[in-house]
C-alpha positions, 0 to 999 in steps of 0.5 A: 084763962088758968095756968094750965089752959094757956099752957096747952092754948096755940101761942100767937104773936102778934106783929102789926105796927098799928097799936088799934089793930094789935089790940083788936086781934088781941081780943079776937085771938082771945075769943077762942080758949084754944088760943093765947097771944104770947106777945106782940111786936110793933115793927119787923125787928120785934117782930124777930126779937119776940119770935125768938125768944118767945117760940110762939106756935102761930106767928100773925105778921103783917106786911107793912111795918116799919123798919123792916116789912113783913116780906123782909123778916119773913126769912129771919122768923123761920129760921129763928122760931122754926116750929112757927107757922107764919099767917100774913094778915094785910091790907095789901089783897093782890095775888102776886103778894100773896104768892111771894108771902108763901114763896118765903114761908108763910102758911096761909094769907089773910087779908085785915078785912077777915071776920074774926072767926076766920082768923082764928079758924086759919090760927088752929087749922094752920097749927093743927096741918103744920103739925101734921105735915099736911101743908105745903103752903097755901094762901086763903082768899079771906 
């Protein structure tokens, strides 16, 4: 991808404390040209520490990481990369999850069996709403 084509690209971060599965979505992200990963993040302090300074449009965060969980530094990404739209990718698949991810700011809910176009279709389709105002919240059943 140039210069200029990952400049205009939804920047994503990546925050799962699974080397295989960081690289993996690393990949699918990369599939789409319309996307780019800014960076990645193995724990919830990274997690905030990146998102900080990278001011990515897409946050990918999962929920069972060390130091901090996902539903701990949910909060802190909001307030530290506000223009961020925070999708929760999980094994965890229960509804009472899902709903208190939204209740602190996620956009949209996937679980880590989702097909890799799903995960990017929710990455643009997220990007696109949040900029338009168009969402309020809501969590997806992948």
């Amino acid at each position: 991808m140039s210069d200029e084509a990952k400049q205009s690209a939804i920047s994503v971060l990546i925050c799962d404390d699974n080397e295989a599965m960081r690289a993996l979505l690393r990949v699918v992200v990369e599939l789409r040209p319309t996307l780019s990963v800014a960076g990645e993040a193995a724990d919830g302090h990274d997690a905030i520490r990146e998102a900080a300074q990278l001011q990515p449009d897409v946050i990918l965060l999962d929920l069972a990481m060390p130091r901090r969980t996902g539903l701990e530094v949910l909060p802190e990404l909001r307030r530290v990369a506000p223009e961020a739209s925070v999708i929760i990718f999980s094994g965890f698949s229960t509804a009472s999850v899902a709903e208190g991810a939204i209740d602190l700011g996620a956009i949209r809910y996937l679980t880590k069996g989702a097909d890799p176009d799903a995960i990017n279709d929710a990455i643009e389709e997220v990007f696109a709403e949040t900029r338009t105002g168009a969402l309020a919240g809501q969590a997806s059943p992948h």
